[in-house]
Structures are given as structure tokens and as C-alpha cells.
C-alpha positions in Angstrom: -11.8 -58.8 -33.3 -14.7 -57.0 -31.4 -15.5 -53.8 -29.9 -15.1 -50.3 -30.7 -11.9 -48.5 -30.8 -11.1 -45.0 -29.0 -11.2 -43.5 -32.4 -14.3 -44.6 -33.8 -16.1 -43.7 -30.0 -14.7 -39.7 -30.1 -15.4 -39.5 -34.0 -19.3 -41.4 -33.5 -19.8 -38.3 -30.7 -18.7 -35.9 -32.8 -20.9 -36.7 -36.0 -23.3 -38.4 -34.1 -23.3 -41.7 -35.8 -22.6 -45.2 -35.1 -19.1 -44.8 -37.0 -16.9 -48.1 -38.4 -13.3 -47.9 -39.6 -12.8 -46.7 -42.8 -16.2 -44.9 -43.0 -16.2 -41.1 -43.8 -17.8 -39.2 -41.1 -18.7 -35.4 -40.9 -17.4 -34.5 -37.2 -17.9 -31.5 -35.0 -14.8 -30.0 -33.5 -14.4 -29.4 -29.8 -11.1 -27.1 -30.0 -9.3 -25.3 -33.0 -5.9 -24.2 -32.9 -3.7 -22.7 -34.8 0.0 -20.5 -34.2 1.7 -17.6 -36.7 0.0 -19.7 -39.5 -3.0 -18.3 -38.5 -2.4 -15.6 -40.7 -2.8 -18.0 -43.7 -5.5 -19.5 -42.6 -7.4 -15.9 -42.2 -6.2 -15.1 -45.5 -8.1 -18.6 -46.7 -11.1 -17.7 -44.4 -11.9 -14.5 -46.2 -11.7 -15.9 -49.8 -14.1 -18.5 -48.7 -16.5 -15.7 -48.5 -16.5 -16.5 -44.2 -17.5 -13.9 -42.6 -17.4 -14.8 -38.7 -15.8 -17.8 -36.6 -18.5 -20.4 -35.7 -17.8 -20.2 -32.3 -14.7 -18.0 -30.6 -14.5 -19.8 -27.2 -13.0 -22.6 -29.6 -10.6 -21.4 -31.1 -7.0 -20.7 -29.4 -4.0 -18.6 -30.8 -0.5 -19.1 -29.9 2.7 -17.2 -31.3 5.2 -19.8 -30.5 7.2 -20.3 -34.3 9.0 -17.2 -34.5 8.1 -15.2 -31.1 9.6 -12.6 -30.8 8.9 -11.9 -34.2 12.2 -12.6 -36.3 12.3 -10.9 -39.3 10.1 -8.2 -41.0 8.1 -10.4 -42.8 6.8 -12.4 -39.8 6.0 -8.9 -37.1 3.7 -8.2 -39.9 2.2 -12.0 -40.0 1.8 -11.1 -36.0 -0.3 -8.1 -36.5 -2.7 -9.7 -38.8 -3.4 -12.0 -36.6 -3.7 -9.8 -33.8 -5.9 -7.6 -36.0 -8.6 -10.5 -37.0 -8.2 -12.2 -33.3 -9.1 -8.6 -32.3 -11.9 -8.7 -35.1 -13.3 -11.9 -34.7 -13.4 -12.0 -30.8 -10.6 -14.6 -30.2 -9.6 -14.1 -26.5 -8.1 -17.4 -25.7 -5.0 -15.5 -27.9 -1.6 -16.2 -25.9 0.8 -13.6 -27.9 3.4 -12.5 -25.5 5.6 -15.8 -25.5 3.6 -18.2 -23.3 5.7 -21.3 -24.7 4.9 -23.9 -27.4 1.3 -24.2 -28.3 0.9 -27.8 -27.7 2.6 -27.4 -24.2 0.7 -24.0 -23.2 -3.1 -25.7 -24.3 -3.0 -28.1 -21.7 -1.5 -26.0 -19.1 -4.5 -23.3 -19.5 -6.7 -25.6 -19.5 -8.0 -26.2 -23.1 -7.3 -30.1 -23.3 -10.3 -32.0 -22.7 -10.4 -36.0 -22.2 -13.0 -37.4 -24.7 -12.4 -34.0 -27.3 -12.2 -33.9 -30.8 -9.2 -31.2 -31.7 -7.6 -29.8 -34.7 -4.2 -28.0 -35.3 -2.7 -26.3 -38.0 0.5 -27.7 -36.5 1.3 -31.5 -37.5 2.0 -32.2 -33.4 -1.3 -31.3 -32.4 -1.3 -35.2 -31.7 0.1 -34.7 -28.6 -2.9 -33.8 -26.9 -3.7 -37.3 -27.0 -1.6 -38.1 -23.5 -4.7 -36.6 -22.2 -7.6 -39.3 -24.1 -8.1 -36.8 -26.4 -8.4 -37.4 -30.4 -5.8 -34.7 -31.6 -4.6 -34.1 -35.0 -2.9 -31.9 -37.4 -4.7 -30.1 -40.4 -3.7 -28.4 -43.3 -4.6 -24.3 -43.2 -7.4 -24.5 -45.9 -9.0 -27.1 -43.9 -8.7 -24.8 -40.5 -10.4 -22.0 -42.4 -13.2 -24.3 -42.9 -13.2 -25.4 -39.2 -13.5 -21.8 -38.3 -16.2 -20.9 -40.7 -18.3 -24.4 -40.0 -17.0 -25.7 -36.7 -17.0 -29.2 -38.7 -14.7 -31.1 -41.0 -14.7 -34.8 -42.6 -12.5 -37.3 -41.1 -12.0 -41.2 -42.2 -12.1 -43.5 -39.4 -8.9 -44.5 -38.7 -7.7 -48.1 -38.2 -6.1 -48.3 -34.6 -2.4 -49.4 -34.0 -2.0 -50.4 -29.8 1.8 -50.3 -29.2 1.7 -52.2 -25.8 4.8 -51.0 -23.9 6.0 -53.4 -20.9 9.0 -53.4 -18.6 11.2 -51.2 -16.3 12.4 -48.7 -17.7 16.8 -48.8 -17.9 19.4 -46.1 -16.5 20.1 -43.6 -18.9 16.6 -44.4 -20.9 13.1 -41.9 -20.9 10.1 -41.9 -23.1 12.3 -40.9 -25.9 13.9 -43.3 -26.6 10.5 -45.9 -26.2 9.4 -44.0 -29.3 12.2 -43.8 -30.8 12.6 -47.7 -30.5 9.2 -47.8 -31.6 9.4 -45.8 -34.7 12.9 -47.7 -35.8 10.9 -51.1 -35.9 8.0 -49.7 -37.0 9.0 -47.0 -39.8 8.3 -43.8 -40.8 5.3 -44.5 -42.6 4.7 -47.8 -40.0 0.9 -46.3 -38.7 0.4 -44.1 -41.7 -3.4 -43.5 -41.0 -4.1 -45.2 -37.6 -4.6 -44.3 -34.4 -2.0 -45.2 -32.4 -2.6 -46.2 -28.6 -0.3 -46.6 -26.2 -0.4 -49.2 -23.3 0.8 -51.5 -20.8 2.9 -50.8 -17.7 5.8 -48.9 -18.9 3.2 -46.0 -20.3 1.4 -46.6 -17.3 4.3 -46.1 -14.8 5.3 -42.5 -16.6 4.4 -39.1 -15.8 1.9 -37.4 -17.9 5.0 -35.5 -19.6 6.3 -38.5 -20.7 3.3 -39.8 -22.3 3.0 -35.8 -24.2 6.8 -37.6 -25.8 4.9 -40.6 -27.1 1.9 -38.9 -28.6 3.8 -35.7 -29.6 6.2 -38.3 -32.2 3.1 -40.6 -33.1 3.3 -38.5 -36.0 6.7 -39.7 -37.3 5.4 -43.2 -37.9 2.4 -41.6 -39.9 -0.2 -41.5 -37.4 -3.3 -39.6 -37.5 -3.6 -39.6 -33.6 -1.9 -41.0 -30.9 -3.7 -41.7 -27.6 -2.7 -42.6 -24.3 -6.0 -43.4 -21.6 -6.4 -41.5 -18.9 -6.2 -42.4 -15.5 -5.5 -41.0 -12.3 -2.3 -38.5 -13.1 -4.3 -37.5 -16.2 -6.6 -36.5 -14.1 -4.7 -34.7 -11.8 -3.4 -32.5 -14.0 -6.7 -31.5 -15.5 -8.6 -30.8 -12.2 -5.6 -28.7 -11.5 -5.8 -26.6 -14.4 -10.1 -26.4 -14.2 -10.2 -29.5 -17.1 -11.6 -32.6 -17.4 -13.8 -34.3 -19.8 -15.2 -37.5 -20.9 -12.8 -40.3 -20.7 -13.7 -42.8 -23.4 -11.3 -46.1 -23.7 -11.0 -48.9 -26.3 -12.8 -52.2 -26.2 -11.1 -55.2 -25.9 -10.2 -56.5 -29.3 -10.8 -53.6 -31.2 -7.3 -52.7 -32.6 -7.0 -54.2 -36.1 -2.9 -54.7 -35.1 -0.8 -54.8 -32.2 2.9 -54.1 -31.4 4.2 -55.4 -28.3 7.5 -53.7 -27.1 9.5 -55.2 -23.9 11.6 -52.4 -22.7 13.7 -53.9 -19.9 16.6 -53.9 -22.1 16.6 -50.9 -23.9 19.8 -48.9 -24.6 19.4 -45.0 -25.7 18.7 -44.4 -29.0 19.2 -41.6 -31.6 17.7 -41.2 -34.8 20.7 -40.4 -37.7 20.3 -38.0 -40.4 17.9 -37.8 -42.6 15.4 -39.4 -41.2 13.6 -40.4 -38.1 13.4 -43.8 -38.7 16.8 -43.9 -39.0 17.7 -45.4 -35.0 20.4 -46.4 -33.8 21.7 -47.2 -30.4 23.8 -43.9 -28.6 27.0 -46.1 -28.5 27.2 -46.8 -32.0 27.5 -43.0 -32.8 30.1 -42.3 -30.4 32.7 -41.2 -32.9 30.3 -38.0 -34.2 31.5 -34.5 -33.2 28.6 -32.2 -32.3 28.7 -28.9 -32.6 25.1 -27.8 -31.2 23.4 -29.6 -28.6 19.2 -28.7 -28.5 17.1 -29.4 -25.4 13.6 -28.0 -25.9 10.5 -28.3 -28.4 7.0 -29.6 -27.8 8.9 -33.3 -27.8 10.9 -32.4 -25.0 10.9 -29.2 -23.5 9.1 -29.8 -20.4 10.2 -29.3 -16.3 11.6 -32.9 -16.5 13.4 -33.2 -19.6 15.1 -29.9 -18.3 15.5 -31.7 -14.8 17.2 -34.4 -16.0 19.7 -32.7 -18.5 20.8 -30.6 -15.1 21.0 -33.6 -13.1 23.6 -34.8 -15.4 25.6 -31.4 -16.0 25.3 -29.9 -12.7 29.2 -28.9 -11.2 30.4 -29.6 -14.4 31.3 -28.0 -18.0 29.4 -28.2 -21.3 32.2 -28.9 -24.3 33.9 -26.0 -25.4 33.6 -27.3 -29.1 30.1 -27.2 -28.5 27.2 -25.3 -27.9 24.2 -25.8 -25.6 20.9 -24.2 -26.2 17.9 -24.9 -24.0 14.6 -23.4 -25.4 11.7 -23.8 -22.3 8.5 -25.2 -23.5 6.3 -22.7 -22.0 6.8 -19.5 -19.5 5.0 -22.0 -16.6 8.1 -24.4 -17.5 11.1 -21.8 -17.1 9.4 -20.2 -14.0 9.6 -23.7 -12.3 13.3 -24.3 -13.4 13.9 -20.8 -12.2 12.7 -21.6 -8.8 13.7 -25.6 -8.1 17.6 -24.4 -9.1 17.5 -26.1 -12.3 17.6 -23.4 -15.0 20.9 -22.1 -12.8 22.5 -25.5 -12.8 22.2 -25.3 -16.7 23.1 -21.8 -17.3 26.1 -22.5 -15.1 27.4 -26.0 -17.0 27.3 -23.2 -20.2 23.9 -23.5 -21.5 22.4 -20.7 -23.8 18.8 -20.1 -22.7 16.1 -18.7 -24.8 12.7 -17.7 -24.5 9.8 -20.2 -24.4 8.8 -21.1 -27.8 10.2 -23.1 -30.7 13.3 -21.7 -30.7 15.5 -23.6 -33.9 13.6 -26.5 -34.0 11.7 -25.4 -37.5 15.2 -24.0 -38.5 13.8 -20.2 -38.5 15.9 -18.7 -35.6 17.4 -19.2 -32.3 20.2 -21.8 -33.3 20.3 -22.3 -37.0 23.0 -24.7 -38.4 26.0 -23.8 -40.8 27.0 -26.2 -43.4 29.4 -29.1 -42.4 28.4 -28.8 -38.6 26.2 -31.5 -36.8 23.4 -30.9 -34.0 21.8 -33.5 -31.5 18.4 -32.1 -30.5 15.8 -33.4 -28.3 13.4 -31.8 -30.8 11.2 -34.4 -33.4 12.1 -34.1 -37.0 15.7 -34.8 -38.5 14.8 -33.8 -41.9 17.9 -32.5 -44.3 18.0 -28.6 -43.5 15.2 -28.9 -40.8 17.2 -26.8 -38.4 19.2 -24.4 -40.8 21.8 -25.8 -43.8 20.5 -28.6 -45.8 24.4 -29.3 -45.6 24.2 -29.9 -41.8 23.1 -32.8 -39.8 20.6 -33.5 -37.0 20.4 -36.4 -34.3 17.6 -36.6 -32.4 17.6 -38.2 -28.7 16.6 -37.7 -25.3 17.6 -35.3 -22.9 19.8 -36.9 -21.4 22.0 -38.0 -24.3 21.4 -34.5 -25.7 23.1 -33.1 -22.1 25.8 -35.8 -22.0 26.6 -35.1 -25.8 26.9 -31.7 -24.9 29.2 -32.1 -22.2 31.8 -34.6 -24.2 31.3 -32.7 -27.4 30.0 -35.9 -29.2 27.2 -38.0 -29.0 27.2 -40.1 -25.8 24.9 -42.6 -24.1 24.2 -41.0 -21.1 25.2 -44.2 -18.8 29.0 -43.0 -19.6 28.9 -39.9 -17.6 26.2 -40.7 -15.0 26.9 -40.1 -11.7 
């Protein structure tokens, strides 16, 4: 092994020393974000005696959890926010249900190739299918970001996933990392960097490599990375980004895992865990009474393309119900105009508002006891999306729309035109 790893280049910038795996380094942040926890994390701030954010054009605010505010308890969690974003001169503050904060970022132009970023949110690591370092923190450590701009990070060891083939009818990006996280486990990268490769990542679109970063974190992983190259850089310039693209030397990843996807099958991860895969077929015989398509996983223009494709002229289940949460208000304006967002609405679909919607089980589509959901959302866990008596199956879009339309869970190569 030789060279320096992605993770060790961004984190030797950021402290400004020549950093090796496992050292302890003290890094400075390029971007800080946080949604409705924010109001923790101010709460922290002030007992730490802080007194004013390091630096304001680095910190961004999204209400995307529970927007509009769902119960009492959380409108007044909203106006504290609004009060110290007001205080502290916060005016990258998207409060009027922009979408998911890890979808609206890069779309206003935040995401930066080469950055270091933080989130209160565990999916900030999907900011890596731009060659950013992304992560989740916890909201003491935030208030520290805010006061310092720094925090300490360990070097992580780096995982490369190196993803090859064409990919099969009825397959997309979820079901690569849902492959992936079945063979590796749930606690498979704990710690590592995890970079994507080879030609499958490279033939996808940029929202399909957001899937692969976004559920690095279900096998563990501190970051998840996929290099930049020419759509990555498309969509920056588009949205007045850009950055320093930094890449991995050869040799540098202390393990490997090679995937050949030419004959994959959809997959869905059973209750209670993500781990958990299976192939679709093999779960025919589940009645679903809820069928999710949205989240920061999956709630993007072609995830909601795809689940229209499939239902278009034709009848979501009457034993089941179909919600579709937009990931951002740029999303559902472009489903609105290409036809798509009337193709679903038609087949039955309930449509919300950008945002979370049930995926954290705190509105929007929560679960009774007894009844079973397939989601395109990320986490599985018992009473994730409501009842810890209910059940959730995650998949891709397109299983999620075929499910919906049979009324149990379906590989999508059963009902494709």
C-alpha cells in the first residue's frame, strides 16, 4: 500500500498537517449545517459561554424534519431558531419548506468539491457524491463548530467499494447499496471512508451517486465519497460551485470490495434492520399497506421519474397507500412541469410538501401497529416510521411504485412495460 487516501488529503488541508490514518487531527470546517435541531445546538452554544458564530457565511439552516411545524412543541423549536439565526446573522436560513437539507445544499450552491462539512444530521455524508468529506455530528459537537469553526477528527481508514457492470432492468443505485451493505453489514465500514468507484458509479447520474453516499452511513461509515468528474462538475458550475477536486492515490485504501453488478436482481432490506437484504422476489407474499417514495435517499427528479414511468395509466392498490414526499421545492417544480407529479397523483399517489415527510416517524404517514410499509427512505429501524409494532422495507423506487400498485412487495421486472 502507498499513497494518500481522499480522506487523509481533505483532513491534512483542513488542520494543515501532513495527516496519517488513525492520527488525531484538529480540522477547520468549510460548511456547518444543521435543521430543527438547531435549536439544541443553540441551547448548547449558550451554556458554553459562546457568545457569536465564528463565521455566519458558514453556517446553513434548513427546517426540513417537521416543516410545517407539527405540533406545538416543535413551532416553538422553529422560532428559536428563527430568533438566534436572526441574532447571530445566519442568512443562508432556508425556513419556508425548500426540501430536505441534504438535497437543498447542493442545489443552492453550498457543496464544494475538496470541503470539509459537518451536519447535525447523520446523512450529511451524502455530500460526498460531490468529492466532498461530509459527515454527521452530534449537537454538542456543532455548538462547538459554531463557536470555534474547528473540531477534532481521527483519520479514517478508507474502504473503495469498486462497482463494475451494466446496470439490470428493474435495478438503480439502490439496490447497488443495498447489495453492498447485505455483504458488507451494518457495522461493515464502521469508521472508514468509504469510496466509490469503477464504471457502474461512473456511468450514473450525480443523483444516483447522492443514493450511494447518502446510505454509506448504514454500513458505519464516517464519509462516503464518490470523485468528481465531469457531471459533478456540471452541476456545480450550474449552481455558481465548484471547489478543489482532490482524489485518492493509487494503493491507498487499506481494503477493497469489488462488486460485479451485471446480475443483480432488486433488493429490499426486511425489518429491523438494514442489513437485512433480500432479493424483491423472495418477499412477494408481504402485504403493504403504505408505499413511501421520497427522503434524502431517494426523493429526487429521477427516483420520482421512474416510479411514474411505471404507474402511469394505471392504479395504485386500493389496500394501499402511496405517499410521495419531494426532496426539495426545485424537485416538485420540475415534476410539476415534465408531467410527472400528474402521472403520480393520477395512479392515486398522496403528495406532500418537500421535506422529510414520515421518514423519522414524526408526521406525514406514520404507521399503525400490525401494518407494513416499503419506503424508498434509509433506516428500517423498529418504530422508525410510527409503531414499534409495524414494519418497514426499504427499496428502490421502482419496487416501492410496483409494490404500490400490486399491494405487496414486487420486483419491479413483473409489472414493467
Amino acid at each position: 500500500m502507498s499513497g494518500r487516501s481522499f480522506a487523509q488529503k481533505v483532513l491534512s488541508r483542513a488542520s494543515g498537517c501532513d495527516a496519517a490514518v488513525g492520527d488525531t487531527v484538529v480540522a477547520k470546517v468549510d460548511l456547518a449545517m444543521s435543521h430543527e435541531n438547531a435549536a439544541l445546538v443553540s441551547s448548547k452554544f449558550r451554556e458554553m459561554g459562546a457568545e457569536r458564530i465564528w463565521d455566519p457565511s458558514r453556517v446553513v439552516l434548513v427546517f426540513d424534519h417537521r416543516m410545517p411545524a407539527n405540533t406545538v412543541s416543535a413551532a416553538e423549536g422553529h422560532r428559536r431558531v428563527r430568533l438566534f439565526a436572526e441574532e447571530m446573522g445566519v442568512e443562508s436560513f432556508y425556513q419556508h419548506g425548500e426540501g430536505i437539507c441534504h438535497q437543498v445544499l447542493p442545489e443552492m450552491g453550498h457543496v464544494r468539491s475538496g470541503d470539509l462539512i459537518v451536519g447535525s444530521d447523520s446523512h450529511t455524508t451524502t455530500y460526498g457524491a460531490f468529492g466532498a468529506f461530509a459527515t454527521g455530528i452530534g449537537a454538542t459537537e456543532m455548538a462547538a463548530v459554531w463557536a470555534t469553526g474547528e473540531l477534532w477528527f481521527r483519520v479514517p481508514e478508507t474502504l473503495r467499494i469498486q462497482i463494475d457492470g451494466g446496470m439490470p432492468s428493474g435495478c438503480m443505485s439502490k439496490d447497488v447499496v443495498l447489495k453492498a451493505i447485505g455483504e458488507l453489514g451494518a457495522d461493515g465500514a464502521d469508521y472508514c471512508c468509504v469510496e466509490y468507484t469503477g464504471g457502474t458509479v461512473d456511468d450514473m447520474s450525480v443523483s444516483s451517486r447522492m443514493v450511494l453516499c447518502n446510505m454509506a452511513i448504514e454500513m458505519g461509515a464516517k464519509a462516503g465519497v464518490c470523485f468528481p468528474d465531469e457531471k459533478t462538475r456540471q452541476y456545480l458550475e450550474e449552481r455558481g460551485s465548484g471547489g478543489d477536486e482532490l482524489f485518492s492515490d493509487e494503493g491507498s485504501a487499506q481494503r477493497r470490495h469489488p462488486m460485479d453488478v451485471s446480475n443483480l436482481v432488486p433488493q429490499v432490506a426486511a425489518p429491523h434492520s438494514v442489513d437485512n437484504v433480500l432479493p424483491a422476489d423472495e418477499l412477494r407474499d408481504v402485504a403493504v399497506d403504505q408505499a413511501v417514495l421520497g427522503s434524502c435517499t431517494n426523493g429526487r427528479l429521477e427516483d420520482l421519474q421512474a416510479a411514474a414511468a411505471l404507474l402511469k395509466g394505471r392504479k395504485v392498490s386500493a389496500s394501499t397507500r402511496l405517499i410521495v414526499v419531494p426532496a426539495s421545492r426545485e424537485t416538485a417544480l420540475q415534476a410539476m412541469e415534465d408531467g410527472t407529479m400528474q402521472a403520480l397523483m393520477e395512479a392515486g399517489a398522496i403528495v406532500t410538501n418537500p421535506g422529510c415527510g414520515p421518514c423519522l416517524g414524526a408526521h406525514q404517514g406514520l404507521l399503525a401497529a400490525g401494518e407494513t410499509a416499503i419506503a424508498s427512505t434509509n433506516r428500517n429501524f423498529r418504530g422508525r416510521m410510527g409503531s414499534p409494532d409495524a414494519e418497514v422495507y426499504l427499496a428502490s423506487p421502482l419496487t416501492v411504485a410496483a409494490s404500490a400498485l400490486t399491494g405487496r412487495i414486487t420486483d419491479p421486472r413483473e409489472v414493467m412495460r
